[in-house]
N, C-alpha and C positions, 0 to 999 in steps of 0.2 A: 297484155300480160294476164288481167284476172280470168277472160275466157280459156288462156292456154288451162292456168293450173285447176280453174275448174271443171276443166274435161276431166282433168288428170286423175282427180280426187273420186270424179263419178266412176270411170275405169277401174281405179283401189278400191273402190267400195263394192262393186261386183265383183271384182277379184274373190274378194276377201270369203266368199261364200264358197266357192271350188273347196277340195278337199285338198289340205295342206301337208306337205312333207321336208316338214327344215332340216337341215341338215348344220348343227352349230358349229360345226368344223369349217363351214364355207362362210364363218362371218370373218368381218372383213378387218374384223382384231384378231389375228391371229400370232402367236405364238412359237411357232416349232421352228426351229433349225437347226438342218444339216448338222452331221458327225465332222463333217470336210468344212463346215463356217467358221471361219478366224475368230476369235475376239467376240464377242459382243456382251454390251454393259448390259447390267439388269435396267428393264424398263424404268424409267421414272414414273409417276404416279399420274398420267392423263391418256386422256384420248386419244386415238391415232388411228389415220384412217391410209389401208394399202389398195394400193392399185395393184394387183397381180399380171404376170405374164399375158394369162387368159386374156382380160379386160384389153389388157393393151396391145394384144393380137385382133380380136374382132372390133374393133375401132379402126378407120382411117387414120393412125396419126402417125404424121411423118419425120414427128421429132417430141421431145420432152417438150417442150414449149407447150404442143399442143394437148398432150395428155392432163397438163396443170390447168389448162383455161377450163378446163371439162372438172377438175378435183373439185371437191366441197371446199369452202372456207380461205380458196386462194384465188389469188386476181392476179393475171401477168398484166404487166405494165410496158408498153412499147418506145424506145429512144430510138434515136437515129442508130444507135450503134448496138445495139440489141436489148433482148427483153429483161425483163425486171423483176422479179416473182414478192408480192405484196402477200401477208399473212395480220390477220389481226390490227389491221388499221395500221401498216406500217406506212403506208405511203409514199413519198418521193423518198422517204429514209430505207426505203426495201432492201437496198442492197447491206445496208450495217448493221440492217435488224432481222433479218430471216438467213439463217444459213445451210445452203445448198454442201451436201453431202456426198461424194463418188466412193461407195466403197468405203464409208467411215472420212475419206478425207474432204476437207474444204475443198472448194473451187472457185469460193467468192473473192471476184475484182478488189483488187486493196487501194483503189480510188475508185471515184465516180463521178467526175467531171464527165469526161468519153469514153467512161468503161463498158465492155464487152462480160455480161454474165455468161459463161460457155455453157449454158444447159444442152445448144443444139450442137454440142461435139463430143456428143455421145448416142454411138449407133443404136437407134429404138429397139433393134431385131434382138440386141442385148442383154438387153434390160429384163431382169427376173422377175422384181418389182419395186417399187416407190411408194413408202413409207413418207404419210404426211402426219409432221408432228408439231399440232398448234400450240405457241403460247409457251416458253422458256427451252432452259437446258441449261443456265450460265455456270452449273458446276460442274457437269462435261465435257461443254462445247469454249467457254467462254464468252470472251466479249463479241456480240453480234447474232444473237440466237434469241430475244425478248419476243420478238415478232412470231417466232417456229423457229424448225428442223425440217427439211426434204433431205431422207437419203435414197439414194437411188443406187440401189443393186445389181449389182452385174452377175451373168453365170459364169465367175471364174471361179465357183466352187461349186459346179455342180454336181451331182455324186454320179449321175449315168452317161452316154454317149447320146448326143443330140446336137441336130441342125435343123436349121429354119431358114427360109427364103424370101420375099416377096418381091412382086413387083407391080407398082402402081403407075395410073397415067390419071391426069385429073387437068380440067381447067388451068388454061393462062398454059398450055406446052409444059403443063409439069410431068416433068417423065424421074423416076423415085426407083432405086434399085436397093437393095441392102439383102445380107445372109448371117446369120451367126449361129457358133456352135462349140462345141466341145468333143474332144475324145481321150478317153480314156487308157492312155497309151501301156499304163500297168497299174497295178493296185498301188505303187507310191506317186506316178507322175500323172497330172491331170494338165491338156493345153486345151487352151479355150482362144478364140478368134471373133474377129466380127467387120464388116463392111458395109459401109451403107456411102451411096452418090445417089445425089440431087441435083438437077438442072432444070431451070426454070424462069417462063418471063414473068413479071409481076402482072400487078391488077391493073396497075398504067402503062401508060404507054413511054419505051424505053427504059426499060426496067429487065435486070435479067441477073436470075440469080446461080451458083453452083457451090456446091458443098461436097468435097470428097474427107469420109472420116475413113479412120483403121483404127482397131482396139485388137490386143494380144497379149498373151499372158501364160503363166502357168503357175500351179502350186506342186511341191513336191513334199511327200511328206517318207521324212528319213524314217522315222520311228512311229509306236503308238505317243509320245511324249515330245517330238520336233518336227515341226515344219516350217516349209518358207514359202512364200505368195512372190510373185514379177509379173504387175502389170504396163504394160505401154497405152498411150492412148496419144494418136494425134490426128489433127483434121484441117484440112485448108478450107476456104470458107472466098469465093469472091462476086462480091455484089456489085455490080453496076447499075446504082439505082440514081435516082433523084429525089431532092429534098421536097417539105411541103409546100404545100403552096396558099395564096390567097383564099379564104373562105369562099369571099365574092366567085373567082374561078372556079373554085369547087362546085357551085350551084348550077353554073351552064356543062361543066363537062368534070365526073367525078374521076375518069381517067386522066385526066389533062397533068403532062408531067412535070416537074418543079427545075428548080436550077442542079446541075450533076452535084451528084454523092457517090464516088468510087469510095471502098470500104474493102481491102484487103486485110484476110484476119487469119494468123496461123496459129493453135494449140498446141500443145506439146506439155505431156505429164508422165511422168514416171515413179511408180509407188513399188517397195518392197517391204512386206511383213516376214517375221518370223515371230514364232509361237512355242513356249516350251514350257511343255506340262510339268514341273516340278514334281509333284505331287497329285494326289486327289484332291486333295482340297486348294492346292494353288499353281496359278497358273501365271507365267510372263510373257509381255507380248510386247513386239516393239515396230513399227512403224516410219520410215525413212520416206520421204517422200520429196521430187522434183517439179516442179509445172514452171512454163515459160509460155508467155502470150506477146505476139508479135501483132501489132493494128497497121496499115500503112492506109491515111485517108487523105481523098484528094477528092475538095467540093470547093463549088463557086456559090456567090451571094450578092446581090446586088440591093447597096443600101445607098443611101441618101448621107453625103459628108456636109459637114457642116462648120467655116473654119473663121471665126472672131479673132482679126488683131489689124495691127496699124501697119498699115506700109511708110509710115515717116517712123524717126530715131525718137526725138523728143517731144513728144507731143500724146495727148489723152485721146486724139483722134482714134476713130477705130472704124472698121470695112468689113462685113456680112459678106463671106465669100460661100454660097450653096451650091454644092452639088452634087444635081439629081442622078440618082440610078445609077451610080457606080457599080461597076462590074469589077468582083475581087476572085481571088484563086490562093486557096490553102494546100500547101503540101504538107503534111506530116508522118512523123513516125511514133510510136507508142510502141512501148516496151514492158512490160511486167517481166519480174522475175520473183518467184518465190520459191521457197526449200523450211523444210521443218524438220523436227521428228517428235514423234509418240510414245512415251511410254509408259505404262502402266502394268499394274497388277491386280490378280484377282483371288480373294481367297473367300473359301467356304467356310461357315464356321457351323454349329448345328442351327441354328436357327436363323444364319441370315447370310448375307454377300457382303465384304468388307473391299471397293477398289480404290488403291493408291495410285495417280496418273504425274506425269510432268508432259507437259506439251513447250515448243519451243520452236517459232518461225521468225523467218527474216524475209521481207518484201522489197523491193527497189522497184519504184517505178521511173521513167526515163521516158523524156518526150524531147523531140524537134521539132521545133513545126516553123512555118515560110508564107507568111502570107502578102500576098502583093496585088497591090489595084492596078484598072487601067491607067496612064499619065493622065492625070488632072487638067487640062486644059480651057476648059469655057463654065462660067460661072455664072447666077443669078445672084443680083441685089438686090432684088426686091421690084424693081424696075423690068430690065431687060438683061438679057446674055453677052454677057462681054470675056472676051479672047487674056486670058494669062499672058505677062510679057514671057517670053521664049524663056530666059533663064529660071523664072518661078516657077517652070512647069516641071513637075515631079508624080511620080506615083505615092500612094501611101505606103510601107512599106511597115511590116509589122514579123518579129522575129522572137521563139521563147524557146530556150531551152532549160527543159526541168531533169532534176534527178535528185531524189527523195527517198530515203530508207526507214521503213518503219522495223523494230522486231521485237517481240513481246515474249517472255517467258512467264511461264502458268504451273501450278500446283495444285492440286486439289484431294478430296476424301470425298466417298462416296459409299452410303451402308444403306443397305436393305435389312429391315429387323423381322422376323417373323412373328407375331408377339403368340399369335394361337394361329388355329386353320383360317378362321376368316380375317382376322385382321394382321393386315402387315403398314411398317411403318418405315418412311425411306427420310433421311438426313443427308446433307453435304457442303461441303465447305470449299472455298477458291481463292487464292490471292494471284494479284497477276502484274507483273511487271512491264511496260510499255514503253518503248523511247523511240525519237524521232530526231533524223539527223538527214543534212541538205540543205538545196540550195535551189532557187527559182533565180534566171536570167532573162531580166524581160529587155530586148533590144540587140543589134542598136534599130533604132527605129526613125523613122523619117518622113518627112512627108510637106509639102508648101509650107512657105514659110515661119517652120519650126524648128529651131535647132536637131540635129541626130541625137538621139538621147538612150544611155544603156541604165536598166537600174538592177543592182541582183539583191535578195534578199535572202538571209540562213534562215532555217530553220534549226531549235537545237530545245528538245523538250525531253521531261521524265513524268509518266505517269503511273498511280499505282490504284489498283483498285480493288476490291474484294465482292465476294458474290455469297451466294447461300439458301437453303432451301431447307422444309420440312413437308413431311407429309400423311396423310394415311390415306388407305385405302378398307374399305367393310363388305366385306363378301356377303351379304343379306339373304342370298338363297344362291343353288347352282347355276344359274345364269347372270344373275345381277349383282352388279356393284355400286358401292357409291364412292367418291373418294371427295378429300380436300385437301390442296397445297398452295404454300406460299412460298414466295422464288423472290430474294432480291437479287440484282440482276446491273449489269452495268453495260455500257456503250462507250468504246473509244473511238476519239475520230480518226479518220485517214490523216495519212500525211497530208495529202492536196487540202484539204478542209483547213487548215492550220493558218491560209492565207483567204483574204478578200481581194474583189478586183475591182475598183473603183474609179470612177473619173478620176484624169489626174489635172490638177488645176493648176501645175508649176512647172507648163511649158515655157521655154526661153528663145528667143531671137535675135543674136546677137548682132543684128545688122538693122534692125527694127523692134519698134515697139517696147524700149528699154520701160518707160514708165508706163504702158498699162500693156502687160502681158499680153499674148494669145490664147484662146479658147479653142479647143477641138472637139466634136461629140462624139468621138470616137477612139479619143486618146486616153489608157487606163493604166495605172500600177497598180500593182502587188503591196498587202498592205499585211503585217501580224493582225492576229485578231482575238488571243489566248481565248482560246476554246476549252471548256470544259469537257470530261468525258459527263454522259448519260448517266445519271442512277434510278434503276428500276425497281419499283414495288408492285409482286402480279399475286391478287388471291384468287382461285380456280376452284368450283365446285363441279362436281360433274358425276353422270350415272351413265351404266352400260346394262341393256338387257333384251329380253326377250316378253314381251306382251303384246297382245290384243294382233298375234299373227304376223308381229316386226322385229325385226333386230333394232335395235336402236342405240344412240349415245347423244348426252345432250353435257353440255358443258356453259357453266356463267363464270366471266373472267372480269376482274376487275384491273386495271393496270395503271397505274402510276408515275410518272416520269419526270423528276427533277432535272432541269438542265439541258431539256429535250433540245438538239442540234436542229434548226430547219433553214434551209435554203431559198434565200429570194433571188433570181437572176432575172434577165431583160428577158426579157420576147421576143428575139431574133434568133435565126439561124448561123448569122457567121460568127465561127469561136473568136474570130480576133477582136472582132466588138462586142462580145457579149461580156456583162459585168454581174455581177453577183456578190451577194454577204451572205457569208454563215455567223448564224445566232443563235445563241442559247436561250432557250423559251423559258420563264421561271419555271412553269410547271404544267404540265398534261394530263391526259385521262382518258385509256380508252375503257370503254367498259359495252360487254356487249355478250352474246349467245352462237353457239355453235351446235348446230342437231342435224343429224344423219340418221337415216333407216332404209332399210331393206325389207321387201316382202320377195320369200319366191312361195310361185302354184304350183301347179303341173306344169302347165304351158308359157307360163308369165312370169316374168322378174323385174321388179319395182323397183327404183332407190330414188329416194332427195336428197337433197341438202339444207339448211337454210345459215345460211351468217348473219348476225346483224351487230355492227357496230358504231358506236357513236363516239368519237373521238373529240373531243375539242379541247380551247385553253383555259386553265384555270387560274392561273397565272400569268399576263403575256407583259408587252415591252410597247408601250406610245410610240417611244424612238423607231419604229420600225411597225405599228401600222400593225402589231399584232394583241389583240386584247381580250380580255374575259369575254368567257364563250363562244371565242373566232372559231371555226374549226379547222382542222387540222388539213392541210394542204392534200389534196390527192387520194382520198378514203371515202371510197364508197360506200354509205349505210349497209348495203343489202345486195348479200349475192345469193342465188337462187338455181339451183340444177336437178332438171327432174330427167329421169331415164327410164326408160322402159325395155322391155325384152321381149319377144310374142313368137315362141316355134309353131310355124304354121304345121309341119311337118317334120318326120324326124332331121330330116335333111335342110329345111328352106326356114329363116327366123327372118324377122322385120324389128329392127332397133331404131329408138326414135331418140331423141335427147334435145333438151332444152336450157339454154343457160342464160341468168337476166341479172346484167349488173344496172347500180342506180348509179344516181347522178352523183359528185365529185366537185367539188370545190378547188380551185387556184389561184397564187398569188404569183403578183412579175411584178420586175419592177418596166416603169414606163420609161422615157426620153429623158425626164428630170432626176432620175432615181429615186421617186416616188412609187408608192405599194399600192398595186390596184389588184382589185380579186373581181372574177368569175369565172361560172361552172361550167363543167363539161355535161353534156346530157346524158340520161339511160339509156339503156339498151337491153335488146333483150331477140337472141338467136335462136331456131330450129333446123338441128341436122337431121336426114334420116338416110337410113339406107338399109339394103340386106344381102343375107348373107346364107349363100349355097355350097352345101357342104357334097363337093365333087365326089369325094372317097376318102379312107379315113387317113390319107395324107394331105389332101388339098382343098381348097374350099377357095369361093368367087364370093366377091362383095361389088355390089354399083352403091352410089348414093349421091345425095345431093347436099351440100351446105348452106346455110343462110338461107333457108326454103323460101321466105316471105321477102329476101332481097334489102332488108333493112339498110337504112345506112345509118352506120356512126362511124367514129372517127379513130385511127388506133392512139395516135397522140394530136394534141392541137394546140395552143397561144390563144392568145384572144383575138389576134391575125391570122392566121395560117394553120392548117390540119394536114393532115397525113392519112387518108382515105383507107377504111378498111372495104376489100372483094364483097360485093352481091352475090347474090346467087350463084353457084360455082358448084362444076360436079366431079363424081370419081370414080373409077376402076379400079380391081386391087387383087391381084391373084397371089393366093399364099400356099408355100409348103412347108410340110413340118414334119418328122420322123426322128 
C-alpha cells in the first residue's frame, strides 16, 4: 500500500505544475436543483460528498453496491443475504445506523437477522446521483441515521428528454444489460423508465446469479403551485449460490464451492408525492409510500449433533450420543411489509427556512422457516460407532414461525437562521413514538430422545425518544467554510432484536431420564431481553475549500453512544443452530477524520479520500466478555481511495483507482457460549481501465479489476470465509442522447 500512494503523491506533485483551470461549479458539493425537484430540506450543516450521473457512467459499476465500495468514507459490508453499507464506524450495527434514501424514502430492512438491504434493485442506468451524507440527520430522518444518509436520486424529474443504454460482458459469464430515460410527453406531464438484467456465474464453482429490475414513473404538474410524483420500482433477484466454506479449503482451492445457498428475493415499492405551493413563501408536500420484500431461502449445513441424556427412567446415569457431519436442509420464507407517510412543511421567512414534518411507518415482518436433518442413525461414544435402536431413530426437526410489528410516529422542527451573509445558523428538534407488537413460535421441534417441544413468546413494548441539533456554519471567504454542530441522536431497536437465542437447558423425556434431564448442542429458545433504544452524542468540526490547487473538505466528529445495541452470535452458518445475545454496551465512542479532494489540470483529474476511525468501549459489561477499550466489532480504522483520470486524447482517457481497507475486529460466541474475538485482515484493490469515446453518443470501456489478484475475504468466522474474485476483467459499451 505505501508504494501504491507514493506513486500517487509523486504523479500530484507533477500535476500540480501544469496550468490550472477550476471550474468551482464541478465541485463535488454542489447545490442546484431543478424547477421540476420535489421537496427538498435545507442542507444541514456538514459535509457531503455526490457521486454524479458522469462518474457513474464512466466506471464499470453494475449496481449501487459497487459504486459505494468506490465512495470515500463508506465500507459495504457482505452477508449471505446481501450487502450492508457501514459509515462512520457503524459496524455490524450498519443497518440501524446509516440510512439508505430512494428518492427521500427509506428502504432500510426493519430486521437484521437475514435481512436483504435492496441497494441493488435499483437500476444504475437510473440513477442521477448519490449523495453521501456522514455522520447524523436524527431531526429529519429519525431514528437510524447517527452513522450517515445515502440518498440516491433517480431521473424522475428530469427537466429534458433523455435515454441511455449499456451493455456490458465481464468475467465469470457476466453478461449486464440495462437502458433508462425520460420523455417529456408535454410541459405538465414528465414519464421516466428504467431497466436493467444481470446474469451471471460467480467467482466459484456452482454459483449462478440473475437480477431482473423495472423502475417507472411519472410527475404531472397541474399548475405553477401543484404537482404529483408515481413512482414504481420492482426487481426479482435469484441466486443460486453456496455458503462458505472451511478456511483450511480455501487455501488449496479459493473457488471450491460451499454447502447450497438458494436465496430467492422479490422488491416491490411504490411512492407518491404531491406538492403545493401555497404561497411564496410556503410550500406543503406529502409523501405516501408502499415497499414489500419477499426472501424465499433454501440452504443446507452440516454440523456435528451432540445429545446428553439417560436411556434409563430413574437413574443419574447418563450416555454421550455424537453425531458427526449431519447433513440439514432449511426452507423458509421472509416477508417484510412496510407503508408510511410524510409530511411536512416549508416556509420562508426573510432570513431563514422554518420546516414542520410528521413522518409515520408501520413494518411487519413475517418468517416461516422448516428446518430438518438427515434421520439420526449411528452414533460415537467416545469408543466406537454404534447403530440407534429402530424406534430412537429421528431426524432433528426444527420449525419458527415469526410475526412482528414495529410502527413509529415522529414530529419534528427544523430552521435555518441567516444571521448576516456569512454566517448562518441551523436548529431542530424531534420526538418519536415507537411500539412493538407480536409474537415468536419456536416449535414444535423434535429430535432423539427429546420430548416435541413448542415455545411462543409476545412481544408487546413502547418507546419514546427525543433527538436534537444546533449548528453554525462561517463563510471566511468565497470558497471556504468552516462549520460546527452537535446532534443528539437516538437508535431504536428492531422488533427481532427484542429477543435472545440461547441454549435451552429444560429439555424433557418423558419416557427417560426423569432425574437428570437431557442436553442438546443444538437445542435453543427465544428469551425477552428489554433492550434499550441507543442515545447519541456527535460533535462535528469541519471545513470546505479551495487551496494550494484542490477542492477539499476535511471533517473531525466525535460520537457518543450510551446503550450502544451489539450483537454476539455463534460462528456457524445454519440459522436453526445459530444462537446469539443482543446487549446494550454501557457506553462507546467513535471519534475519527474524513477528508476528500479533487485536483483537475488540463489532461488530469485527481481525488482521495482518507477515513479514519477509532471506535471502541468505554464503558462495557464482564458478563459478556465486552470491556474498556475492546473495540467495536466490525470497523475498520482506515479506508483509503485514490483515483485518477488521464485524457490521452480528446477521444481515448485511462482511469485508474484504488481502494485499501484495514483490518477489523470480531466477536462469536464459541460451542459453550463463550465470547472469543479475532480479526479480519486488510486489503487493499486496483481497478483500471479506459475509455473510447466512439462519437458523441457512444463510447467503449475494456478494463481489469483486482489488477494484483489480491485475495481477501468478502465475509468470514474464525472457521469459514466467503472468497472475494482475483483478478477479473470487462467490456462495456454505452449509449447516451
Amino acid at each position: 500500500m505505501k508504494k501504491i500512494i507514493l506513486f500517487y503523491l509523486i504523479v500530484s506533485a507533477l500535476s500540480i505544475a501544469d496550468d490550472v483551470n477550476i471550474d468551482l461549479g464541478d465541485s463535488v458539493i454542489r447545490k442546484n436543483y431543478s424547477e421540476r425537484e420535489f421537496f427538498v430540506a435545507p442542507r444541514e450543516i456538514k459535509n457531503t460528498y455526490v457521486v454524479t450521473q458522469e462518474q457513474i457512467q464512466e466506471k464499470n459499476y453494475k449496481n449501487v453496491e459497487d459504486v459505494l465500495r468506490d465512495s470515500p468514507g463508506v465500507v459495504v459490508n457482505n452477508t449471505a443475504f446481501g450487502p450492508r453499507v457501514d459509515m462512520r464506524g457503524s459496524g455490524e450495527k450498519s443497518l440501524s445506523r446509516v440510512k439508505i434514501l430512494v428518492d427521500g424514502v427509506s428502504i432500510n430492512p426493519t430486521e437484521e437477522t437475514m435481512a436483504s438491504l435492496p441497494i441493488n434493485s435499483i437500476p444504475i442506468e437510473t440513477i442521477k446521483k448519490i449523495e453521501v451524507i456522514p455522520g447524523g440527520g436524527a431531526t429529519l430522518y429519525g431514528s437510524g441515521s447517527v452513522g450517515g444518509v445515502i440518498n440516491i436520486v433517480t431521473n424522475s424529474n428530469v427537466t429534458k428528454d433523455n435515454f441511455f443504454m449499456d451493455l456490458k460482458y465481464a468475467s465469470f459469464d457476466s453478461r449486464n444489460f440495462g437502458f433508462a430515460g425520460g420523455k417529456n410527453i408535454n410541459e405538465k406531464l414528465y414519464l421516466n423508465y428504467g431497466f436493467n438484467y444481470v446474469n451471471s456465474e460467480g467467482y466459484r464453482k456452482a454459483e449462478e446469479n440473475e437480477n431482473i429490475i423495472f423502475l417507472g414513473g411519472f410527475d404531472y404538474k397541474f399548475n405553477d403551485r401543484n404537482k404529483i410524483r408515481f413512482q414504481v420500482r420492482n426487481s426479482r433477484e435469484n441466486q443460486n449460490g453456496t455458503n462458505q466454506v472451511s478456511k483450511k479449503i480455501l487455501e488449496q482451492d479459493r473457488t471450491a464451492p460451499g454447502l447450497n445457498l438458494d436465496l430467492d428475493t422479490e422488491n416491490s415499492s411504490y411512492t407518491f408525492d404531491y406538492e403545493n405551493r401555497v404561497s411564496d413563501n410556503l410550500t406543503l408536500a406529502s409523501t405516501l409510500y408502499y415497499q414489500e420484500q419477499t426472501r424465499k431461502i433454501n440452504t443446507e449445513s452440516i454440523d456435528d449433533i451432540k445429545i446428553t441424556a439417560s436411556n434409563r427412567k430413574y437413574t443419574f446415569y447418563q450416555t454421550k450420543y455424537n453425531f458427526y457431519n449431519v447433513k440439514s436442509v432449511m426452507n423458509a420464507k421472509f416477508t417484510e411489509e412496510k407503508y408510511g407517510v410524510k409530511l411536512k412543511s416549508n416556509y420562508e421567512y426573510e432570513h431563514g427556512t422554518l420546516i414542520l414534518g410528521y413522518d409515520f411507518y408501520s413494518s411487519t415482518n413475517k418468517r416461516k422457516s422448516f428446518v430438518k436433518s438427515e434421520t439420526l442413525k449411528t452414533y460415537s461414544d467416545g469408543n466406537s460407532y454404534i447403530n440407534l435402536n429402530p424406534e430412537d431413530r429421528k431426524p432433528v426437526i426444527n420449525s419458527v414461525n415469526i410475526n412482528l410489528t414495529k410502527e413509529s410516529h415522529g414530529i419534528y422542527a427544523f430552521n435555518k437562521y441567516e444571521l448576516t451573509d456569512n454566517l448562518d445558523f441551523t436548529s431542530g428538534i424531534r420526538g418519536e413514538y415507537t411500539s412493538y407488537s407480536g409474537n415468536r413460535k419456536n416449535g414444535p421441534n423434535s429430535m432423539p430422545f427429546i420430548a416435541a417441544k413448542t415455545q411462543e413468546i409476545e412481544t408487546d413494548r413502547n418507546l419514546t425518544n427525543y433527538a436534537g441539533e444546533i449548528g453554525a456554519l462561517y463563510k471566511y471567504r468565497d470558497t471556504g467554510n468552516i462549520f460546527l454542530r452537535y446532534e443528539r441522536g437516538f437508535v431504536t431497536p428492531f422488533a427481532t432484536q427484542l429477543t435472545d437465542k440461547i441454549h435451552d437447558n429444560q429439555l424433557k423425556n418423558p419416557d427417560t431420564g426423569i432425574i437428570t434431564p437431557p442436553i442438546v448442542n443444538v437445542a435453543s429458545i427465544y428469551v425477552a431481553n428489554n433492550l434499550n433504544s441507543e442515545i447519541t452524542d456527535t460533535i462535528e468540526l469541519g471545513v470546505n475549500d479551495y487551496i494550494f490547487n484542490s477542492l477539499f473538505s476535511l471533517s473531525f466528529f466525535v460520537t457518543d453512544t450510551e446503550d450502544e445495541i451489539t450483537l454476539i452470535e455463534s460462528g456457524v452458518t445454519n440459522p436453526a443452530i445459530k444462537r446469539w445475545k443482543y446487549r446494550n454496551i454501557g457506553k462507546t465512542r467513535r471519534m475519527g477524520l474524513e477528508l476528500q479532494t479533487e485536483q483537475y489540470f488540463d489532461k488530469l483529474s485527481l481525488n482521495q479520500s482518507l477515513s479514519l476511525v477509532n471506535a471502541k468501549v468505554l464503558k462495557g459489561d464482564s458478563s459478556i466478555n465486552i470491556n474498556k477499550n475492546d473495540k467495536i466489532p466490525m470497523v475498520p480504522e482506515m479506508k483509503i481511495t485514490l483515483g485518477a483520470k488521464y485524457s490521452l486524447t480528446d477521444r481515448l482517457s485511462l482511469l485508474a483507482n484504488y481502494t485499501y481497507i484495514s483490518e477489523k475486529e470480531v466477536r462469536e460466541l464459541d460451542d459453550e457460549d463463550n465470547i472469543k474475538k479475532f480479526t479480519i485482515d486488510s486489503y487493499g484493490t486496483i481497478d483500471l481501465s479506459t475509455m473510447y469515446q466512439i462519437d458523441e453518443y457512444s463510447n467503449l470501456k475494456l478494463g481489469v479489476k483486482n489488477l494484483t489478484s489480491t485475495k481477501y475475504n468478502l465475509r468470514e468466522t474464525s472457521i469459514e470465509a466467503f472468497p472475494a474474485p482475483e483478478r477479473n476483467y470487462f467490456i462495456e459499451l454505452n449509449v447516451k442522447f
